[in-house]
N, C-alpha and C positions, 0 to 999 in steps of 0.2 A: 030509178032503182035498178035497171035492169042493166044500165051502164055499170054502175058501181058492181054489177055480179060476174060483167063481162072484166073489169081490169081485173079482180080477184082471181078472176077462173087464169086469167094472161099472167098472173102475179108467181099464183100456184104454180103454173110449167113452167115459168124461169126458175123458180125455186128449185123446183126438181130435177130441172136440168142441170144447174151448176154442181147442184149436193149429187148426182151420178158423175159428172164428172173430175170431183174431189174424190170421188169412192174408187172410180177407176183407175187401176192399177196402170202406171204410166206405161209407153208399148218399148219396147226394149229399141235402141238403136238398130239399123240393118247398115253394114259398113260391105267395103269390097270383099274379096275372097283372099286377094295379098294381102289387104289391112288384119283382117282375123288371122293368117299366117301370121303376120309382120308379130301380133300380142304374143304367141309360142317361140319367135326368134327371142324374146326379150324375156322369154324367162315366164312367161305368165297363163301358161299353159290354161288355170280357170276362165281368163277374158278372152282366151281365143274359142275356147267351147262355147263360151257367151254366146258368143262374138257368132259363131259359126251353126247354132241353135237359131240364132237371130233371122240368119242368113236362109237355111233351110225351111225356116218357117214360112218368109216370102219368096222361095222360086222351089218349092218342096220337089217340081220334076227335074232339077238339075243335080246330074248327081257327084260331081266336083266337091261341091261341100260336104255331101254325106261320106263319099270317100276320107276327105280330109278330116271328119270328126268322126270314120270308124279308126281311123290309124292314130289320132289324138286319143281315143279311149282304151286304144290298145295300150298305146305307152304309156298311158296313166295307170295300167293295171288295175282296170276294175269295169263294170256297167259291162260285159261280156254282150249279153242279151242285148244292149241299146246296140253294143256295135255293129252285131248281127243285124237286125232290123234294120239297120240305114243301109248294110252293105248290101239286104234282100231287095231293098227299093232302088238302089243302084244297078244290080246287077237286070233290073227287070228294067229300068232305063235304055241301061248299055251293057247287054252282055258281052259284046267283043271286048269289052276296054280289060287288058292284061292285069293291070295296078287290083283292077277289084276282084280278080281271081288270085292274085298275092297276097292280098288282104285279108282274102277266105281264109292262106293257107295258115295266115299268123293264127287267125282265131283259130281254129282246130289244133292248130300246136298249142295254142295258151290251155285249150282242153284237154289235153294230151291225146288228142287221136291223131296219130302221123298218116294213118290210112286216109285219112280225110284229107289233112295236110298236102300229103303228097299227089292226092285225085287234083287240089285247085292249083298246085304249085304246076302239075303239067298241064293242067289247062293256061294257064298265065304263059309257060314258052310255047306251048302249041301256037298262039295270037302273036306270041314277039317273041322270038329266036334267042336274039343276044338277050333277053333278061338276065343281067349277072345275077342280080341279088335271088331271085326265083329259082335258077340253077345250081346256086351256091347250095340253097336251104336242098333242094334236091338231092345233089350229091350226100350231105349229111344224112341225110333220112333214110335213103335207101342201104348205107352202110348201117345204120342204127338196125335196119330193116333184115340187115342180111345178104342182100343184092348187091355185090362188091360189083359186077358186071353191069347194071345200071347206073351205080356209081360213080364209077370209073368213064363212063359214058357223057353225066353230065360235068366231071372234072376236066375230061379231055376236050372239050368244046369251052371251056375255060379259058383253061393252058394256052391253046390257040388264039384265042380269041384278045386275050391280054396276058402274054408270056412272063412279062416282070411281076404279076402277080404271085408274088411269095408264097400266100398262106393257102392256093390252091396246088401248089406244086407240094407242099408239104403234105396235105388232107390225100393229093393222088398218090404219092410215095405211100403215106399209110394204107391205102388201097391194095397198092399193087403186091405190098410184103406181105398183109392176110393171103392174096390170092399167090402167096409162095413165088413172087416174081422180085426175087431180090436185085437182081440184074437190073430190072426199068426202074423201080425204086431208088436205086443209088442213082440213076440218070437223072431223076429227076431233084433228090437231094442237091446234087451237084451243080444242078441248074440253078437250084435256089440260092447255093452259094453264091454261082457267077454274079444272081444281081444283088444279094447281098454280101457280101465275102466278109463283112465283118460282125454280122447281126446275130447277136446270142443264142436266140433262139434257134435260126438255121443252124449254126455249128452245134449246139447240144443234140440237135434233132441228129446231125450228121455222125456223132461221137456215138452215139446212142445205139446208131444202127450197125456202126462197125464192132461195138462192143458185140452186139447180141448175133452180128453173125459170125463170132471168131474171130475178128481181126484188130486185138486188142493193141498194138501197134498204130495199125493206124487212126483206132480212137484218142489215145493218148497223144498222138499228134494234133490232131483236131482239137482236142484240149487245153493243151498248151500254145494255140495259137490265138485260143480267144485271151488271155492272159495280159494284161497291158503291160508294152514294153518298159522297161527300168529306166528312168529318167536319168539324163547323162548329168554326170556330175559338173558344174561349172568350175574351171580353173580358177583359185584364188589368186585375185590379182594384188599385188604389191602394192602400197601408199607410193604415189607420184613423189618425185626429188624437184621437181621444180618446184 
């Protein structure tokens, strides 16, 4: 008898065993940290969250993934709060790393606080110098802000730093004519022309300024340059005699 109560009792825990784990929620794959990029190259932005939830759940002190799933929730526009949270555990990881004070500064601009924005945006160059993208957002802010002189501070470290960059010689031009410096303004227009001499945009920016500073001559110039030349007319050729 006491046999037959011992297979039962052995019978019962295998039972229980399988029926827990049928009931258990299968454990989500954990793939590399390029493989979870590789699913947002292709477009799949929900599999690489997956993908990257997956990933911080088994190494939660590396903060690589949680950077890369605050900046996947940035761009997806939404879950503000999660992004924070990951980027609080990152930054308590590795506060030196520049990318997670960038990161700061996106979220506080998504909340519209540029004070905020612009406190992590210069912690992020204080750690790394050349941060273009950090400096970029910078210079924007501080003009937003009023500070043409800080401004103009993080565009001219720019300018320097990558000269053929167009859209920073234009944002310093806008700079410099608030701060009544039409003279460096046009310098830098001009510049923008050299590396682009035929791009729309530079030449209306450039038209634009000679307009409003009086020199409607040479806007109209500027105008008619962007103009595309008159296609020459092909000489009709005569039917061959041979």
């Amino acid at each position: 008898m006491r046999w037959v109560i011992l297979v039962a009792l052995v019978a019962g825990a295998a039972d229980a065993a399988e029926s827990s784990a049928l009931t258990r929620a299968p454990a989500r794959p954990v793939i590399s940290l390029p493989d979870a990029l590789s699913l947002e190259t292709e477009g799949d932005d929900a599999g690489a969250i997956a993908a990257l939830d997956a990933l911080i759940g088994a190494q939660p002190a590396w903060e690589l993934p949680r950077l890369e799933m605050a900046r996947l929730l940035l761009k997806t526009g939404g879950a503000l709060a999660r992004a924070e949270a990951h980027l609080d555990v990152a930054l308590q990881q590795a506060p030196h790393n520049p990318r997670a004070w960038y990161l700061r500064g996106l979220l506080w601009e998504e909340r519209d606080d540029r004070r905020q924005a612009v406190q992590a945006y210069e912690q992020a160059v204080k750690l790394r110098g050349s941060y273009e993208d950090a400096r970029l957002r910078l210079g924007m802010l501080w003009f937003d802000l009023g500070d043409t002189l800080k401004s103009e501070m993080h565009y001219r470290y720019l300018s320097r730093l990558k000269p053929e960059w167009v859209q920073v010689r234009l944002l310093l031009a806008e700079v410099l004519e608030k701060q009544e410096r039409p003279l460096d303004a046009e310098k830098e227009l001009l510049a923008a022309r050299d590396y682009q001499p035929s791009s729309p945009l530079v030449l209306r920016r450039l038209a634009d300024f000679y307009a409003r500073t009086g020199r409607p001559q040479l806007a109209e110039r500027v105008r008619k340059s962007m103009e595309a030349p008159p296609k020459k007319r092909m000489r009709e050729l005569k039917p061959s005699r041979r």
